[in-house]
Every structure is written in structure tokens, then in C-alpha cells.
N, C-alpha and C positions, 0 to 999 in steps of 0.2 A: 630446773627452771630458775632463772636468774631472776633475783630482788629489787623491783624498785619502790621506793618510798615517798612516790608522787601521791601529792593531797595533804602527805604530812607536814605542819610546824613544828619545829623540833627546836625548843629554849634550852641552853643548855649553862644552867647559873650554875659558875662559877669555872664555866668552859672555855675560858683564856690557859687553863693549865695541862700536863702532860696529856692525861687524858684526853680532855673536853678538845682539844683544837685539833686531837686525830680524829677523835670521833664527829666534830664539825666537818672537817674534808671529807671527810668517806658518807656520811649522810646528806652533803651536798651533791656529791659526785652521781650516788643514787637517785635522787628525782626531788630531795624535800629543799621546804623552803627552811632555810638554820638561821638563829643569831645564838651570838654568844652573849653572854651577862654578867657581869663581872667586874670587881674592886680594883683588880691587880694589885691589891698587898698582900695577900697572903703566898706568902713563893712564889711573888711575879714581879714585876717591874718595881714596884715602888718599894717593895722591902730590900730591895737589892740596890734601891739608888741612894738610901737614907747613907746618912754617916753616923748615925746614931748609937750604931750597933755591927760590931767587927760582924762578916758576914764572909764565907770562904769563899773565893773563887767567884766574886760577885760580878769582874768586871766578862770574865767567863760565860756567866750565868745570864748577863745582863743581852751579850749577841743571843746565845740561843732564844732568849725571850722573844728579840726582835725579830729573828729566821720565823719564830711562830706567829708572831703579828703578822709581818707580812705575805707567810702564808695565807690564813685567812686575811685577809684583802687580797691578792691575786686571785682567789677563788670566790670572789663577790661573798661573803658573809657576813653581815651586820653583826658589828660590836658592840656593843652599848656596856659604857664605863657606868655601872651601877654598884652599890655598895648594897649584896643582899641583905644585911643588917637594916637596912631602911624599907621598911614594911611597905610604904605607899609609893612610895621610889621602883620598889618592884614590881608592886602590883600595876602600875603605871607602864613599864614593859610589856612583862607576861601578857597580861590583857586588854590593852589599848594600842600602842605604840606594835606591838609583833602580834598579839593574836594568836595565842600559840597553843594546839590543842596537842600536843605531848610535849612535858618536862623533865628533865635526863638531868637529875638535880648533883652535882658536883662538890660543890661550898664545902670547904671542911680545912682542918689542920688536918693536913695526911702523912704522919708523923708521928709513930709513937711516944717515943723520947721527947719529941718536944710538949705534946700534949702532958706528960706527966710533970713538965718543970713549967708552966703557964697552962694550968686550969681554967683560969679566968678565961682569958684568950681564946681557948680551945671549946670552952663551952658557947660562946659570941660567935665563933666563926661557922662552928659546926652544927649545933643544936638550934639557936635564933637563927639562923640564915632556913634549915631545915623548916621550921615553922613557919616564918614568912610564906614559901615558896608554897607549903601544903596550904595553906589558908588561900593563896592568891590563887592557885590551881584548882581549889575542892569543886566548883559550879560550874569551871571551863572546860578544863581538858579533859583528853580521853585516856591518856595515863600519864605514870605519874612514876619513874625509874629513881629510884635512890640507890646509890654508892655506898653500900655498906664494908666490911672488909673481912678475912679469915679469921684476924680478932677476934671477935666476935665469940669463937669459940672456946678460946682459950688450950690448955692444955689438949691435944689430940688423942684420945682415946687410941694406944698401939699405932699412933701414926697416922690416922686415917678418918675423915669422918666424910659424912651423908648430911643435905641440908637437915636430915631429922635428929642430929645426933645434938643432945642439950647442948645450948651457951652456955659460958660460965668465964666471961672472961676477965683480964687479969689490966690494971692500971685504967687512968684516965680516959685513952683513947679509945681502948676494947667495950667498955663501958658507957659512951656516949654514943660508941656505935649500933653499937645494940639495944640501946632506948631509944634510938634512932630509927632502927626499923620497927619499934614499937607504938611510936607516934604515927609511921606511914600506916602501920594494921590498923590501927584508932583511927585515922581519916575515911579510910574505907569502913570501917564499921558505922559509925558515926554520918559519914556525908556520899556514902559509895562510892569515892574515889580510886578507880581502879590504878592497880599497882603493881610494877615490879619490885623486889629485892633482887641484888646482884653483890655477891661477893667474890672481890676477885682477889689475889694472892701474888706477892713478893712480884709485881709487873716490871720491867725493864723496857728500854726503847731510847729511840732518837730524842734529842731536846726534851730531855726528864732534868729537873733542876732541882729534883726531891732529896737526894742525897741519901737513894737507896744504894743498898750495899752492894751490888755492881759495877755502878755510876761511880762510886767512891772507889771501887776496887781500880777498875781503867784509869781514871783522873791520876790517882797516885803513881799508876804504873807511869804514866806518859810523862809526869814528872817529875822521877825520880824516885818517888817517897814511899816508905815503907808502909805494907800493908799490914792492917789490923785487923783481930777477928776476934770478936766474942765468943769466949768457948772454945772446945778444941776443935774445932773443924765440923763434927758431924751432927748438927745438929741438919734437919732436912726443910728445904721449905720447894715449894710448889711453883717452882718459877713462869714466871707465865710472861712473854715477848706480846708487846704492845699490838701486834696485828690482829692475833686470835682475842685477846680481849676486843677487840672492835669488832671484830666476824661474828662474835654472839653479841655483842649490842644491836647492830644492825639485824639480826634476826629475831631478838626480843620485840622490836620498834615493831618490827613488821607482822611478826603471828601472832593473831589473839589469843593463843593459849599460852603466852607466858605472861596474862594478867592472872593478880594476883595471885602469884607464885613466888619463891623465893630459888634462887640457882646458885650456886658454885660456878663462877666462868675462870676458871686456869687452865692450864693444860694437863692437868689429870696426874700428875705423876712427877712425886719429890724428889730432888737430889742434894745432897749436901753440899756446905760450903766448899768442904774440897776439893768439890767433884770440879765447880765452879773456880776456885783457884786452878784448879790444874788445866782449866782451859786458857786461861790468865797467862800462865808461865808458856804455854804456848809460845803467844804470842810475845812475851815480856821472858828473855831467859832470864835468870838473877837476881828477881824480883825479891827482894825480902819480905817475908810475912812473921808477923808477931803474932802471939796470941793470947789475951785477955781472958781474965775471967766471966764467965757470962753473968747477964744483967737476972737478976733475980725476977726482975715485971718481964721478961721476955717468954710467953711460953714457946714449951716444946710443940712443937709443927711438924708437919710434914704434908701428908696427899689429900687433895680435897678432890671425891667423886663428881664428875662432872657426866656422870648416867642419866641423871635427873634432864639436863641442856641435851644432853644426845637423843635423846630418844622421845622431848617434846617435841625441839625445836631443832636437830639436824645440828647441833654446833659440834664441829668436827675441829679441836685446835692440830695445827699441822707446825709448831715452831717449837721443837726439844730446845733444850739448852744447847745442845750441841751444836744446832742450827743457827739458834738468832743469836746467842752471846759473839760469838766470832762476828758476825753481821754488825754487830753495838759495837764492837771494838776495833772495828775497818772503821764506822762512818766517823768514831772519837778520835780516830787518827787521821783521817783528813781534815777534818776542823783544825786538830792542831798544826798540822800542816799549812792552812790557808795563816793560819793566827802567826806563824813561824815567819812563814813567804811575804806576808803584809807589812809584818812589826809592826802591826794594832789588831787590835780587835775590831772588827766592823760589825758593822750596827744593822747596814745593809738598806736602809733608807736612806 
């Protein structure tokens, strides 16, 4: 039976990024009425326009941003340039201005490295933006989706854990994350705001400007530049291709049995950096890779069961690595092709 998502509004702060503006298309496309909410400084447009601060591959970063603007606007989806940091500023969206009885809450530094070198920062963007949202949300909506991350867990027990398997996680990020989903239990116990948790793992995709280690792996191939790796190669993490994370959002939104529940949404099954190089050199012969020592705040990863989503809620991921990585590194190679064939970057407005 095919899903539609008609009656639902679906607010999606801080849904100008990788994530939010896939999952605004495909929740439109379905039947709901979407707006996005959103600063654009944190890994969007405005941190990438400042001159304040050397920023890689900014003028790069800055079309894809614009390719995802003007996606949502060819698909009618209301933006609203809000700074979730502004309590009444949001509340003034969420509940006046959109109306919106599901929130698919985004706002975060997503980032663990950088959350460990600006604290400050990272606690502003991730943890106050989170409050806001749950205060603005506790008396309207009908749920209430927060963005947690594998972090969370920290080191992985033999590789492998179960949503039941203890957190314990390791730096600034893992740790806001997971008091993170602590404050969303606390609204639910407190004001009975129903809720999902969603942890999703090592994601990849189209117009990602995160400076995950994929994203960085291509970019360098296409440019020459030697690739680097923390560790000797085997360490494992859960690759998960940007569609299948939207296939179980979308099925979260829609079946009431994934309130108040917490999921693992990856693709079920780790493979190591290598594995992931080796599909690199594929497509890149001669590619040089170096290899660093690994980051001591880094845990060890690997497979997050995703039994729990199967068998509530039908989420079925269908994108191995072997699939969608080649898929990311066609669509990175025609970009740079258009950027080649232009001699600019286009903005696309």
C-alpha cells in the first residue's frame, strides 16, 4: 500500500541542510503541507559566504547550497529564514505563521570534530535550538522527531549494537546528543509530547556540504589531492545513502507506532574504510591515500541493528555501499564537469 502524508504539517528546523531539504521534497511529494526553518549559518549559506574564516571549497559548497534552495522553491515549500536560537521568533513560525502539527527537529552542529574544538557553539546551536523547538511544540503537535546520531553510543560492543544496548559516548558531540534525546523523554513525561528518536549513521548523498568522509574522499579524488584516513583502514562504520534514511522518515511520520520509540535508521550492515576506498580507486586509478593515526575521541563503530524499524514499521534500506557510493561519485563528477564546461560556478538563480 503506497504512503501518503496528506493532513500532515511537517516543520522541519533547521531543514535548509543535507538532510532536511531531502526530506522536505519527498514529504511534499507525498501529500503534506512542509516549510523549512532555518538560520543558514550553520553549514549553509552564510558560514560559507563570511570571509572571516578560511572555509574549504566554499565557493563549491556555496552552488550546491543554491541547487538545494532552489529545489525547494521549484517544489512550492515555504522557507522561513529563522534563527532557532530565537525562542519567539520560532514560536511565531511553528505555531502561528505554519501551524505545524509534526516537527522533524534538525538544528545541530553535525560534526564531531568540530563540536569538540567549539563547545560553545555547538551547545547554542544543538541543545538551545532543541529546547526552543520542544517548548514551542509541547501543546501543538502531534509529534515531535529528533535527529540524534550513532554517537551516542559510543564504543560498540563487538561491532554491533540494538537501540537497547547502553550509551556511553565519547567527546562533545556524542554527549549533547544524547542529552538530547533526554530532554525530548523529559517533554514526553512532563507535557506528553509524543516522540520519535532516530539515529541514523555515517549518511552519504547528493548536495551533502558536511565534510563527511566520502564527500571528502571524491572531492579530493576529482582534484587531484591526496586522500587521508584516520587509522589504518578497518575501522567499520554503517554507511547509510541518503534515500533509505528518507524511506524510514517518511514511514516514521506516517505510522503511529513509531511514537515514542527510539530506531536505528541505516542500512544494517558495516563496512570499513577500505572497503569504501576500494570502490574510490574504482572509479579514481592512482589515487593516493595516506594514513593517519586515529583520533583518540573517535569510537570504534560498526553495525547498527535496524530489526527494531523492520519489523515496526516496514523500513526496508535497499542502498549497500556498493550501490549508492558509485551513484555519489557519477552525480560529483558531473557537477564538476558543469563547473569545468562553465569556468564558474553557478549559483543557478
Amino acid at each position: 500500500m503506497s504512503i501518503t502524508l496528506n493532513g500532515k504539517r511537517i516543520a522541519l528546523v533547521g531543514g535548509a541542510g543535507f538532510i532536511g531539504h531531502n526530506l522536505a521534497i519527498e514529504f511534499k511529494r507525498l501529500g503534506a503541507e512542509v516549510a523549512v526553518i532555518d538560520g543558514l549559518t550553520v553549514n549553509n549559506l552564510l558560514a560559507f559566504a563570511t570571509t572571516e574564516a578560511a572555509q574549504t571549497n566554499s565557493d563549491l559548497y556555496t552552488r550546491i547550497i543554491f541547487e538545494r534552495l532552489k529545489l525547494l522553491k521549484d517544489k512550492g515549500i515555504a522557507v522561513y529564514v529563522q534563527d532557532a536560537r530565537d525562542y519567539h521568533g520560532l514560536g511565531e513560525v511553528i505555531n502561528h505563521k505554519f501551524k505545524a502539527n509534526v516537527i522533524v527537529h534538525l538544528a545541530a552542529v553535525a560534526h564531531a570534530n568540530r563540536s569538540n574544538k567549539d563547545p560553545y557553539s555547538t551547545f547554542d546551536h544543538s541543545f538551545r535550538t532543541l529546547e526552543n523547538a520542544l517548548d514551542c511544540a509541547r501543546d501543538m503537535v502531534d509529534q515531535f522527531v529528533y535527529f540524534s546520531s550513532s554517537m551516542v553510543y559510543g564504543d560498540f560492543p563487538d561491532g554491533f549494537v540494538t537501540e537497547e544496548t547502553p550509551c556511553s559516548p565519547k567527546g562533545i558531540y556524542g554527549a549533547l546528543k544524547f542529552g538530547g534525546e533526554k530532554l525530548v523523554i523529559a517533554y514526553n513525561q512532563v507535557f506528553k509530547l509524543p516522540y520519535t528518536i532516530v539515529r541514523p549513521s555515517a549518511l552519504y548523498g547528493e548536495r551533502c556540504v558536511s565534510r563527511r568522509v566520502g564527500q571528502i574522499f571524491i572531492e579530493n579524488a576529482l582534484q587531484g589531492l591526496e586522500i587521508t584516513v584516520n587509522g589504518d583502514g578497518s575501522d567499520r562504520l554503517d554507511f547509510t545513502y541518503i534515500d533509505d534514511l528518507v524511506q524510514g522518515l517518511v514511514k516514521i511520520v506516517a505510522d503511529e507506532k513509531s511514537r515514542n520509540q527510539i530506531f536505528n535508521l541505516t542500512y544494517g550492515y558495516s563496512q570499513s574504510l577500505s572497503e569504501m576506498i576500494d570502490i574510490l580507486t574504482e572509479h579514481f586509478p592512482g589515487v593516493n591515500v595516506h594514513f593517519l593515526p586515529k583520533d583518540d575521541l573517535m569510537p570504534d563503530r560498526g553495525t547498527l541493528s535496524v530489526d527494531k524499524a523492520r519489523a515496526l514499521l516496514g523500513y526496508e534500506p535497499s542502498w549497500p555501499l556498493k550501490r549508492g557510493f558509485p551513484k555519489y561519485i557519477d552525480w560529483y563528477k558531473g557537477l564538476f564537469r558543469d563547473i569545468k564546461n562553465t569556468g564558474k560556478i553557478n549559483l543557478l538563480f
